[in-house]
C-alpha positions as CSV (number, residue, x, y, z in Angstrom):
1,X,-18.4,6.8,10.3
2,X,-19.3,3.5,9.0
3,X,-17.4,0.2,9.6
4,X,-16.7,-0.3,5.6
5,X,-15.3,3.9,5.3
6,X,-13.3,2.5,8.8
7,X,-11.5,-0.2,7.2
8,X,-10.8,1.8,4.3
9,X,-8.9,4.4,5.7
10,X,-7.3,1.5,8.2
11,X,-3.7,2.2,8.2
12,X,-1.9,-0.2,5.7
13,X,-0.7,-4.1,6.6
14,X,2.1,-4.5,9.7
15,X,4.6,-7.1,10.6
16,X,6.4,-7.8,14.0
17,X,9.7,-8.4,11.0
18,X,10.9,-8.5,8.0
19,X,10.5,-12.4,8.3
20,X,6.7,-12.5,8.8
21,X,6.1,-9.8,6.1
22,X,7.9,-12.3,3.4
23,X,5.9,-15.8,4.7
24,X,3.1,-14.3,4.5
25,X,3.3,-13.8,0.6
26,X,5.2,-16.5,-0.9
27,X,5.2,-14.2,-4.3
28,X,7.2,-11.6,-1.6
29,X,10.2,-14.1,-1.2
30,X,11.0,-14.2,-4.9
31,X,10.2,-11.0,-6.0
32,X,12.5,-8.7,-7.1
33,X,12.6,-5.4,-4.9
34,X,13.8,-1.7,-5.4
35,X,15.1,0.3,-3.1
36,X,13.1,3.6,-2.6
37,X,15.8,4.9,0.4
38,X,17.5,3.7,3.8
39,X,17.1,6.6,5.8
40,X,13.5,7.8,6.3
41,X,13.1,9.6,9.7
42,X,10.7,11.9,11.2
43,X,13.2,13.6,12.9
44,X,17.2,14.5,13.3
45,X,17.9,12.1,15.6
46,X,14.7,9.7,14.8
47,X,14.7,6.1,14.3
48,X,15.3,5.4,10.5
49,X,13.3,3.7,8.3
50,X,14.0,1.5,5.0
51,X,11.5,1.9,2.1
52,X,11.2,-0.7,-1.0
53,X,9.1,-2.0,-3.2
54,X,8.5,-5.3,-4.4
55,X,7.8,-5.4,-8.1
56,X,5.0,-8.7,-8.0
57,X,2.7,-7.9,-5.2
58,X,2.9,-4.0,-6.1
59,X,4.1,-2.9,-2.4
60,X,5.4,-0.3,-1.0
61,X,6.4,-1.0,2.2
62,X,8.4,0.4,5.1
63,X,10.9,-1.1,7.7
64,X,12.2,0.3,10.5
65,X,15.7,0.0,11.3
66,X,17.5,-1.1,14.7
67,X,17.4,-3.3,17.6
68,X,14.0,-5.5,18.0
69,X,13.5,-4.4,21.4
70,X,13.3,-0.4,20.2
71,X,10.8,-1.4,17.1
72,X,13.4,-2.6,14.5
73,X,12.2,-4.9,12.4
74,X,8.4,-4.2,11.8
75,X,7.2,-3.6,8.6
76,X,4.6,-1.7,7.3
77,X,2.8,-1.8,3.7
78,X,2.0,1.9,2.8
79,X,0.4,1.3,-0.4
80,X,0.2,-0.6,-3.5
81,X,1.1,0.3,-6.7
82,X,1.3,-1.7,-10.3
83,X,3.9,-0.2,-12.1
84,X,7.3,1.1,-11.3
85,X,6.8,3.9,-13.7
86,X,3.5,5.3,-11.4
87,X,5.6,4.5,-8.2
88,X,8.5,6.7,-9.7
89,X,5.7,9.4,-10.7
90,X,4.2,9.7,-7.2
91,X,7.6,10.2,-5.5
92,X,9.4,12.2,-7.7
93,X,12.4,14.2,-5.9
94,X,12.6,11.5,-3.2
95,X,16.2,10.6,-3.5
96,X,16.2,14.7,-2.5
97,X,13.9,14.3,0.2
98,X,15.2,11.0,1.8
99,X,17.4,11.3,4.9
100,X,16.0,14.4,6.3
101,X,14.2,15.6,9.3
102,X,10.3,14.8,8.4
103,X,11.1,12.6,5.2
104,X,9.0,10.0,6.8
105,X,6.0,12.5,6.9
106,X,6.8,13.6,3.3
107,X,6.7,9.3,2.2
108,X,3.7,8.3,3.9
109,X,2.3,11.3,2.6
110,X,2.9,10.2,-1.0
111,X,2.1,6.6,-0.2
112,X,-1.6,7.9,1.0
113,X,-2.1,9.9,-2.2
114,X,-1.1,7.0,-4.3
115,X,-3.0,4.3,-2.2
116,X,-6.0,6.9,-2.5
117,X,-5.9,6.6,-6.0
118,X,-5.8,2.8,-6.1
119,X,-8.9,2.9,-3.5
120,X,-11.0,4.9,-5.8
121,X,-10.2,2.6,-8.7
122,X,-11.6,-0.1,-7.1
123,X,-14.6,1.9,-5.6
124,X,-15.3,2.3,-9.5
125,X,-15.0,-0.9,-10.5
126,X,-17.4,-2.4,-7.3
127,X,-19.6,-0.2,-8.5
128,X,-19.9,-1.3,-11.9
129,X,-19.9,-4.6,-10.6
130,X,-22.7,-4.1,-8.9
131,X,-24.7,-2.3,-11.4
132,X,-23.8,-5.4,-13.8
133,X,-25.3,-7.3,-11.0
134,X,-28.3,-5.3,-10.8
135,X,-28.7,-5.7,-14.4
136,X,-28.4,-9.5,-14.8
137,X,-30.9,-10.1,-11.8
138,X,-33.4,-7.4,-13.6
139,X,-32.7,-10.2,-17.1
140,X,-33.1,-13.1,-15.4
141,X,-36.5,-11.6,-13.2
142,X,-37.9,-11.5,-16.9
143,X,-37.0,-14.3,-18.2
144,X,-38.6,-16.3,-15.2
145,X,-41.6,-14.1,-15.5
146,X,-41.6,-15.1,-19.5
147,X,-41.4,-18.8,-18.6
């Protein structure tokens, strides 16, 4: 697997806290935020987990709940996505889903399939970018030659 395909499937932005997750985004500490559930777990008696997403940088991120020394605090971005509406969309029924065993599975799930979507967006538009490119360079070859 090559480096680039590596650091695309990377998993998504993490924070030690909820602190260094909003400083590093200024646009994070005023943005509004909507709840997408407070008790995502993996299992019945599982850590839980706090979802939202904040409306001007597009994330959806994750925190997990609890003491600092058992991993509460640490935040992680699961995908980005530019409209509530397509956030709504992509996790229909989780208001259902949210504070069972394996809801966690079932969020990042979604997240991947939405941040899938956003990756092959911009795989199309790099590549039209670069064909632009090609074309510009092929111009400006010819006009050099004509000069």
């Amino acid at each position: 697997m090559r480096q680039t395909e590596r650091r695309r499937r990377a998993p998504a932005a993490r924070y030690d806290s909820l602190q260094s997750f909003y400083t590093a985004d200024q646009r994070r500490v005023h943005s509004r935020e909507c709840d997408v559930g407070l008790w995502w777990r993996e299992s019945a008696d599982g850590p839980l987990h706090r979802a939202a997403w904040v409306r001007d940088t597009g994330e959806l991120y994750l925190v997990r709940l609890g003491p600092h020394e058992q991993g509460g605090g640490r935040v992680e971005v699961l995908a980005i996505v530019d409209e509530h509406e397509r956030l709504e969309q992509a996790l229909d029924g989780w208001r259902k889903r949210c504070g069972e065993p394996q809801s966690l599975a079932w969020l990042r799930e979604r997240a991947r399939a939405i941040g899938g979507r956003v990756r092959a967006k911009r795989a199309e538009v790099t590549a039209a970018v670069a064909a632009t490119g090609a074309v510009l360079a092929a111009g400006m070859s010819m006009a050099v030659e004509l000069v």
